[in-house]
N, C-alpha and C positions, 0 to 999 in steps of 0.2 A: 359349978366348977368350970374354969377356964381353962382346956389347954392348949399351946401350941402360941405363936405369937399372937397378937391381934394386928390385923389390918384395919382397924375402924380409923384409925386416924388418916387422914387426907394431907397430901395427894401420893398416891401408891400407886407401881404397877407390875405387870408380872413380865418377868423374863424367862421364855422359854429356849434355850441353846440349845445349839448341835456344837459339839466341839469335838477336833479331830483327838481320837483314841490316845493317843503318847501326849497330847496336851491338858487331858482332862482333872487330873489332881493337882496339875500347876494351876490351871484356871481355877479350880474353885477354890484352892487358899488364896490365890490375888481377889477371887470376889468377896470372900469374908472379909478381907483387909480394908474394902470400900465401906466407911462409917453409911453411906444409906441402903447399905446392902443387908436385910432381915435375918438373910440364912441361902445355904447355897446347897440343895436338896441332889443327891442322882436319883433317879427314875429312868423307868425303861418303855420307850417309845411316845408320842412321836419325836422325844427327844430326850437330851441329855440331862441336863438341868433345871430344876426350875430356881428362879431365883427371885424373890421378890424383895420391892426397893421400896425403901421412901425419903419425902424430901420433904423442904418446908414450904414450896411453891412449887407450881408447876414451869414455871420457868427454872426453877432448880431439878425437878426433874426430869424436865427432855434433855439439861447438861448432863446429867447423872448416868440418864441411859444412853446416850452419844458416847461417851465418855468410858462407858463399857465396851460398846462397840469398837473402839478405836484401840482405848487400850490395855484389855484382858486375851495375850497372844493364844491362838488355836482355835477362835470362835469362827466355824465355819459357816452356820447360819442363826437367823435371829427371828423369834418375833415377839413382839410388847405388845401386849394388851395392857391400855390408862384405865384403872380401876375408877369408879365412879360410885358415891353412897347416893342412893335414892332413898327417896323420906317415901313412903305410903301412907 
């Protein structure tokens, strides 16, 4: 049994925000509104959000997550992690 989204398809990555306090529920409906946005999770520490993305290239993706950054107002800080499948 499967739960929870799957990440197996490529290219995906994680976004983990700081967003300032009074901006936090407005951000995370403008990120569920972004079609390559999975889901827009709270958690507590070392940040607000996590959000993971995907796209149908990774040149759609680095637009995708710029494009957050710029424009989802109250994002105080960011960091992306580009998920990557490894075959063993």
């Amino acid at each position: 049994m499967i739960e929870g989204p799957s990440y197996i398809e490529e290219p995906f990555a994680f976004m983990f925000l700081n967003v300032q306090p009074r901006d936090l529920e407005q951000a995370r409906k403008a990120l569920l509104n972004i079609p390559h946005v999975i889901s827009a999770d709270f958690v507590f520490e070392p940040c607000d959000l996590i959000v993971p993305v995907r796209a149908k290239n990774n040149v759609d993706l680095e637009r995708v997550v710029s494009s957050i950054h710029y424009d989802v107002s109250g994002i105080e800080e960011a960091q992306t992690t580009f998920a990557a499948a490894m075959r063993i």
